[in-house]
C-alpha atoms as a printed R data frame, in Angstrom:
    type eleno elety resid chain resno      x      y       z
1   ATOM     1    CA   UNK     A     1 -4.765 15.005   9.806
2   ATOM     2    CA   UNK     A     2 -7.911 13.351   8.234
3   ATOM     3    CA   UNK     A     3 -6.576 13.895   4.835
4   ATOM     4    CA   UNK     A     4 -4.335 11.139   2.875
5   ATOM     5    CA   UNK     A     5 -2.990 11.234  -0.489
6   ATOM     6    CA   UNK     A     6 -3.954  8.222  -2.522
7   ATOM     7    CA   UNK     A     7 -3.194  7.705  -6.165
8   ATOM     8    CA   UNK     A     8 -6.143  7.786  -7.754
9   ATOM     9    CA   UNK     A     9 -4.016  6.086 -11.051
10  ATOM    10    CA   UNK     A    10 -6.301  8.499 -13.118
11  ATOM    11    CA   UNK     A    11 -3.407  9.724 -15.593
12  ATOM    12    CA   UNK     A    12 -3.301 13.232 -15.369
13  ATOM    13    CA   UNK     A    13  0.240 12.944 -15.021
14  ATOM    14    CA   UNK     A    14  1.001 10.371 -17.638
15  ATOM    15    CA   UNK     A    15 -0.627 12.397 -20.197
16  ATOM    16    CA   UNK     A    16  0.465 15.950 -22.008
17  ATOM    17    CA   UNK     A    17 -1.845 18.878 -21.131
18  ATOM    18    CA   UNK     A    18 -3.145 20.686 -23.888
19  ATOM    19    CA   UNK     A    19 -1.697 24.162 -24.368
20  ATOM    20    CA   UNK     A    20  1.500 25.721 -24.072
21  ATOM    21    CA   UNK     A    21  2.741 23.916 -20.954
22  ATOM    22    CA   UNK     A    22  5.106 21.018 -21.474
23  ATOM    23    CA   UNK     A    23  4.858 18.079 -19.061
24  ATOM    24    CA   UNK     A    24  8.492 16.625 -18.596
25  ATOM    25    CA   UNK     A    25  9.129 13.515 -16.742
26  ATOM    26    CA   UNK     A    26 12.974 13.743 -16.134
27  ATOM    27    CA   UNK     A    27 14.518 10.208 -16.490
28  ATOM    28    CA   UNK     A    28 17.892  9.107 -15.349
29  ATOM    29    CA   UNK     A    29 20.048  6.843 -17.527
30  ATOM    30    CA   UNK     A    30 19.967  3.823 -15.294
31  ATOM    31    CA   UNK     A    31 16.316  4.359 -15.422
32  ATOM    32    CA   UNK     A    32 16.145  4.467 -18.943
33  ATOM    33    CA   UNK     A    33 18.389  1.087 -19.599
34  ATOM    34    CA   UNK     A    34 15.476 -0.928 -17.706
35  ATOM    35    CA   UNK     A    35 12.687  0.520 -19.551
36  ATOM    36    CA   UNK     A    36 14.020 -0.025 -22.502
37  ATOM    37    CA   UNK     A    37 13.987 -3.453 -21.222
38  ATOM    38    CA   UNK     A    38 10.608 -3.822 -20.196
39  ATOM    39    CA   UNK     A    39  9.456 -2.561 -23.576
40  ATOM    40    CA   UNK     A    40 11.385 -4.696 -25.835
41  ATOM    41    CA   UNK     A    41  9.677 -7.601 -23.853
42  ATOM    42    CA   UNK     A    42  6.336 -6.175 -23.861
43  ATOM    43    CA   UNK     A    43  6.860 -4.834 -27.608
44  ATOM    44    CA   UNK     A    44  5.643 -1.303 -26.225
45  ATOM    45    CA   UNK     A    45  7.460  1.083 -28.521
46  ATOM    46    CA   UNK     A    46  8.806  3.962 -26.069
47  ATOM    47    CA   UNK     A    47 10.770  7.256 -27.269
48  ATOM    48    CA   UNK     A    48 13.281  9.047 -25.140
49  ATOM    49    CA   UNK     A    49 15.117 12.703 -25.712
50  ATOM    50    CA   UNK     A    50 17.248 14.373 -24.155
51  ATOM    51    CA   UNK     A    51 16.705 16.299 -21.213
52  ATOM    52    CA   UNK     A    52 18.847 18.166 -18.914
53  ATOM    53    CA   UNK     A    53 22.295 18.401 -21.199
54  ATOM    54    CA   UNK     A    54 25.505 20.410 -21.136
55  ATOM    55    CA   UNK     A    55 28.039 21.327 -23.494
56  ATOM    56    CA   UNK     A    56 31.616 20.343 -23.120
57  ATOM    57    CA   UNK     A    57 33.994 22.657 -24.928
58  ATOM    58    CA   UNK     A    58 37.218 20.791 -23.370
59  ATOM    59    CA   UNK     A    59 35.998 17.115 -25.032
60  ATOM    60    CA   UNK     A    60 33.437 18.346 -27.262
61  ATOM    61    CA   UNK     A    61 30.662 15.880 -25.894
62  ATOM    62    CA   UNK     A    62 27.185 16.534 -25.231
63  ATOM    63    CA   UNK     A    63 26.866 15.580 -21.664
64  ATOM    64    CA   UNK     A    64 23.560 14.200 -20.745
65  ATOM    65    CA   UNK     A    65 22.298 14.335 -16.991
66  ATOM    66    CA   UNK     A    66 18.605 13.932 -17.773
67  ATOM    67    CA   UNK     A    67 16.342 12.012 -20.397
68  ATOM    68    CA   UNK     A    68 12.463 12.756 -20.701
69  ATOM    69    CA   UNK     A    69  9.732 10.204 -21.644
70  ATOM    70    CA   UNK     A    70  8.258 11.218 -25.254
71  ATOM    71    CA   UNK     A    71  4.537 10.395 -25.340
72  ATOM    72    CA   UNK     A    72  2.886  8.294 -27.587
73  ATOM    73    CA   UNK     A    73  1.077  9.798 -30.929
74  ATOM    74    CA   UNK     A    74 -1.952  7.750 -29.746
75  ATOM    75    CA   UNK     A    75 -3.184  9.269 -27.030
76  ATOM    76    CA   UNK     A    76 -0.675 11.900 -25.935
77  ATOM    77    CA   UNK     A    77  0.219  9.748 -22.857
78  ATOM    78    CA   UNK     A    78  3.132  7.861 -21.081
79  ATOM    79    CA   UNK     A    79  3.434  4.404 -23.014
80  ATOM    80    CA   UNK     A    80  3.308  2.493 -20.028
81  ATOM    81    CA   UNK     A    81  0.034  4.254 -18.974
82  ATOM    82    CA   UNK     A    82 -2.957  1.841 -19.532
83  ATOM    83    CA   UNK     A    83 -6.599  3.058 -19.025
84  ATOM    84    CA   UNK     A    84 -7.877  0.263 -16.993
85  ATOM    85    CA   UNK     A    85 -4.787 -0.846 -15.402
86  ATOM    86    CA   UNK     A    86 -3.030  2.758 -14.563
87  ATOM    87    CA   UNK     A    87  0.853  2.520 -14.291
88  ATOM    88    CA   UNK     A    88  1.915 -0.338 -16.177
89  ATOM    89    CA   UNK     A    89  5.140 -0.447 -14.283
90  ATOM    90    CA   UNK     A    90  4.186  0.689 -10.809
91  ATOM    91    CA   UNK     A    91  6.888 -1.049  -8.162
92  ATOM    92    CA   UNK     A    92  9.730  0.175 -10.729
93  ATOM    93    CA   UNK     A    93  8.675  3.508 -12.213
94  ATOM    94    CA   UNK     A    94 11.261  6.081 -12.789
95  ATOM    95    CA   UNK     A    95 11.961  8.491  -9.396
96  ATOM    96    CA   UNK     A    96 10.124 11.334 -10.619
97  ATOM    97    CA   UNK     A    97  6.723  9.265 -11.173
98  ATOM    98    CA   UNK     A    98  7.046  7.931  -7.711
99  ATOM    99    CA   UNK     A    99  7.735 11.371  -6.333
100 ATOM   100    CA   UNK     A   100  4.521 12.333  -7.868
101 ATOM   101    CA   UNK     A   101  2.328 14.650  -7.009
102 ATOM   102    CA   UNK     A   102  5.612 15.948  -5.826
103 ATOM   103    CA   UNK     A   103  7.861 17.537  -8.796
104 ATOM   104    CA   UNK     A   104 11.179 19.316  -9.316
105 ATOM   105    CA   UNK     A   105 11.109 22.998  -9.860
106 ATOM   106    CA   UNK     A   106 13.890 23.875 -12.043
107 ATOM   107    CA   UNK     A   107 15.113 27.766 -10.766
108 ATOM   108    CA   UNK     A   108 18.403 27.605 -13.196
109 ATOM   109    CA   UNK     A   109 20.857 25.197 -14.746
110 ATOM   110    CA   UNK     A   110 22.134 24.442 -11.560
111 ATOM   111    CA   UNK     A   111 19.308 24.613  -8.797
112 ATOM   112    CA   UNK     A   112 15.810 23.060  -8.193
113 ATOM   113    CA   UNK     A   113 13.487 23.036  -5.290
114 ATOM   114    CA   UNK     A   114 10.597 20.321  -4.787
115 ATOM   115    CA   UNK     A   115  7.024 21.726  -5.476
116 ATOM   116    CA   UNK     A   116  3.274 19.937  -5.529
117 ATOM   117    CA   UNK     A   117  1.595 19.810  -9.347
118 ATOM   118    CA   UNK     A   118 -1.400 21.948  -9.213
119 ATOM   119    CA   UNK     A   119 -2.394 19.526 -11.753
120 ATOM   120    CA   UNK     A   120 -2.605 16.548 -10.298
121 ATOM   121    CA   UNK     A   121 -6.779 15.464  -9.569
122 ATOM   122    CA   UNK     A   122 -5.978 14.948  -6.022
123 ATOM   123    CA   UNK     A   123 -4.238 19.046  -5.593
124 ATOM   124    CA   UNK     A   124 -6.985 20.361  -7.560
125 ATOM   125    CA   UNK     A   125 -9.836 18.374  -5.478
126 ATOM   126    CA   UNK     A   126 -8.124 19.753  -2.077
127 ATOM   127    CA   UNK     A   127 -6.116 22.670  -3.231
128 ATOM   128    CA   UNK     A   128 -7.139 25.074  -0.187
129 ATOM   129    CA   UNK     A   129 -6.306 22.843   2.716
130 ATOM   130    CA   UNK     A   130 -2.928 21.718   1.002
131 ATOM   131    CA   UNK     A   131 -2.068 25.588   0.208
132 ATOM   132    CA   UNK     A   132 -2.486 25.838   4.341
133 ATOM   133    CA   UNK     A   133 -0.142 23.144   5.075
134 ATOM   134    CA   UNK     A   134  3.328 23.628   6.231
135 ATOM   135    CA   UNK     A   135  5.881 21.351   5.965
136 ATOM   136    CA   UNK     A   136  5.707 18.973   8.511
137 ATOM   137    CA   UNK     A   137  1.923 18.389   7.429
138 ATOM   138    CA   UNK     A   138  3.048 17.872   3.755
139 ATOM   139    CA   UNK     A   139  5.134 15.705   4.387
140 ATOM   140    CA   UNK     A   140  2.234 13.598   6.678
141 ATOM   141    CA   UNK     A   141 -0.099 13.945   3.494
142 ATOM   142    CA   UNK     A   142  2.652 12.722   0.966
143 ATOM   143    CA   UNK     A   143  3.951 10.447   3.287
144 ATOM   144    CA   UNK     A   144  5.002  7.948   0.460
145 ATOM   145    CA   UNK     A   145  5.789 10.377  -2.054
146 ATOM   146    CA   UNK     A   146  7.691 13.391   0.156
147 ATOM   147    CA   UNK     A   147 10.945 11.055   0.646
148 ATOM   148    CA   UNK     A   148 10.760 10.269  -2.958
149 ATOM   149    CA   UNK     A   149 10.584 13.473  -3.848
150 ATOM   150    CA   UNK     A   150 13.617 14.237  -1.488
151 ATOM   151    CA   UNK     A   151 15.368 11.314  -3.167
152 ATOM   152    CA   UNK     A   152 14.958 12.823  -6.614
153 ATOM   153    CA   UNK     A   153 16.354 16.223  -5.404
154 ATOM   154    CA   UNK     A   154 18.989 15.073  -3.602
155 ATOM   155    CA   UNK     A   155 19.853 12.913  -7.144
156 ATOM   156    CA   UNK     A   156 19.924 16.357  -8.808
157 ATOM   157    CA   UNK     A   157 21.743 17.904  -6.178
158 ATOM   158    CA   UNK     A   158 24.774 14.946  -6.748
159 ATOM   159    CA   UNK     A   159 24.561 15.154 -10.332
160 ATOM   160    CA   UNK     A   160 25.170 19.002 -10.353
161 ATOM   161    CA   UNK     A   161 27.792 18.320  -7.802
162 ATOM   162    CA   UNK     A   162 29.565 15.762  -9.821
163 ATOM   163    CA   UNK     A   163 29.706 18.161 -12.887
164 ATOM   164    CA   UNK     A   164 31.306 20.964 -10.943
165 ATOM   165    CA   UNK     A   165 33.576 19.190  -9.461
166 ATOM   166    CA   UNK     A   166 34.560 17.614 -13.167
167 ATOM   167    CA   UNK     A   167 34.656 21.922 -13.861
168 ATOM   168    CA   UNK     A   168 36.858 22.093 -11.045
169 ATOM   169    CA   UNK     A   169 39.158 19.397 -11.973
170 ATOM   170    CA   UNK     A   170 39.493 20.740 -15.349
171 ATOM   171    CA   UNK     A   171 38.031 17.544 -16.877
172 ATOM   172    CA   UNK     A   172 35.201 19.258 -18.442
173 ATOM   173    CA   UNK     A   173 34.447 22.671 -19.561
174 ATOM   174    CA   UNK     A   174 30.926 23.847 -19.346
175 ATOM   175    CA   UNK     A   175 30.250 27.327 -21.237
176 ATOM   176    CA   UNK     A   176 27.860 30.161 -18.644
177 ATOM   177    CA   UNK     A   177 26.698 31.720 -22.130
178 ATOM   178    CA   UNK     A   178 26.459 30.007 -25.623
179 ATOM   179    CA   UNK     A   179 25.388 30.749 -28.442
180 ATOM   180    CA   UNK     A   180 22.193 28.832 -30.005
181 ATOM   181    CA   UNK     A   181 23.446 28.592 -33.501
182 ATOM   182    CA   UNK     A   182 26.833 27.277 -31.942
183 ATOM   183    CA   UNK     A   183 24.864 25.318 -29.334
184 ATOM   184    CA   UNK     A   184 22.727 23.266 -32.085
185 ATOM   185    CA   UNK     A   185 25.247 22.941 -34.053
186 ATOM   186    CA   UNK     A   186 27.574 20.853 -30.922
187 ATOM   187    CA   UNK     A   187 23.822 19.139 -30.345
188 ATOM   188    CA   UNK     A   188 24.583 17.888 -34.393
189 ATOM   189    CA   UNK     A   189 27.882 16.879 -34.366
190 ATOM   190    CA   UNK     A   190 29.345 15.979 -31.061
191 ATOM   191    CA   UNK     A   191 29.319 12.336 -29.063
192 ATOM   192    CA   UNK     A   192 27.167 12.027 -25.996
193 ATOM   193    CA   UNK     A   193 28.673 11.085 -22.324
194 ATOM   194    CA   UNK     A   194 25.869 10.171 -20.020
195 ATOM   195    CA   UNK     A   195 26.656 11.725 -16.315
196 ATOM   196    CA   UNK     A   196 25.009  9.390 -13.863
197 ATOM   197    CA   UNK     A   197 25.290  9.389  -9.801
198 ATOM   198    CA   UNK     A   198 23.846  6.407  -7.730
């Protein structure tokens, strides 16, 4: 195949997108210990919230799977992003920036499947031979990015694993329907527990 992703370090996906749609760059919290790290010693100031997050009725925790990158005020953008350089952080981004333009579809609280951003510059420039593709040729075109992205869903996969088995076990309780004026109040008064899988 004659065509090769390359990362054109442009931004498109370090930046919000006007509009209603929300970009969300899932972070993990070993992820999020070493960029907090980096920007203490680069006196970047970088904002995380939470993410992907359960409540436990048994312990009456807020258990966090997932963080997500806030952007900066500035310029809407990934604090790490610079406009000449690109990624400030390239060789230890978190999983879902390497598994870019790959991304995690999120079907329901428990299940995701790996999709291509239609957003990214590359996608848009070549959108009707990559909509032709099948898998095997996707995964030749994101040759650096496809096992990434595999990594990332498999990380999911074990992190939804871990909390059912915790259900299982009777360790943890995890409500199927809540109430949003019960739910933000638990999100106000109850202790975090991160949940994090290697």
């Amino acid at each position: 195949m004659s065509l090769t992703y390359i990362c054109k370090r442009c931004g498109t996906c370090c930046h919000e997108i006007p509009g209603e749609y929300v970009r969300r760059i899932p972070i993990y919290p070993d992820e999020v210990d070493r960029m907090i790290k980096i920007a203490k010693e680069r006196e970047i100031e970088f904002k995380i919230i939470e993410d992907l997050i359960f409540p436990d009725l048994k312990n009456k925790k807020i258990l966090i799977l997932t963080y997500r990158i806030i952007f900066n005020d500035k310029n809407q953008g990934c604090p790490f992003y610079d406009e000449v350089e690109g990624c400030t952080i390239q060789n230890i981004k978190p999983l879902a920036c390497q598994a870019y333009p790959l991304s995690l579809k999120q079907i329901d609280a428990f299940n995701f499947e790996i999709s291509i951003d239609p957003l990214c510059n590359f996608v848009v420039r070549n959108y009707n031979t990559i909509e032709t593709l099948d898998l095997e040729k996707l995964k030749e075109l994101f040759k650096e990015e496809y096992p990434k992205g595999e990594k990332f869903y498999k990380k999911n996969k074990r992190l939804i694993l871990k909390m059912r088995k915790l259900e299982a076990m009777k360790e943890i309780e995890i409500p199927r329907q809540i109430k949003l004026d019960d739910f933000n109040k638990y999100l106000k008064k109850w202790e975090r527990r991160e949940i994090v899988v290697n």
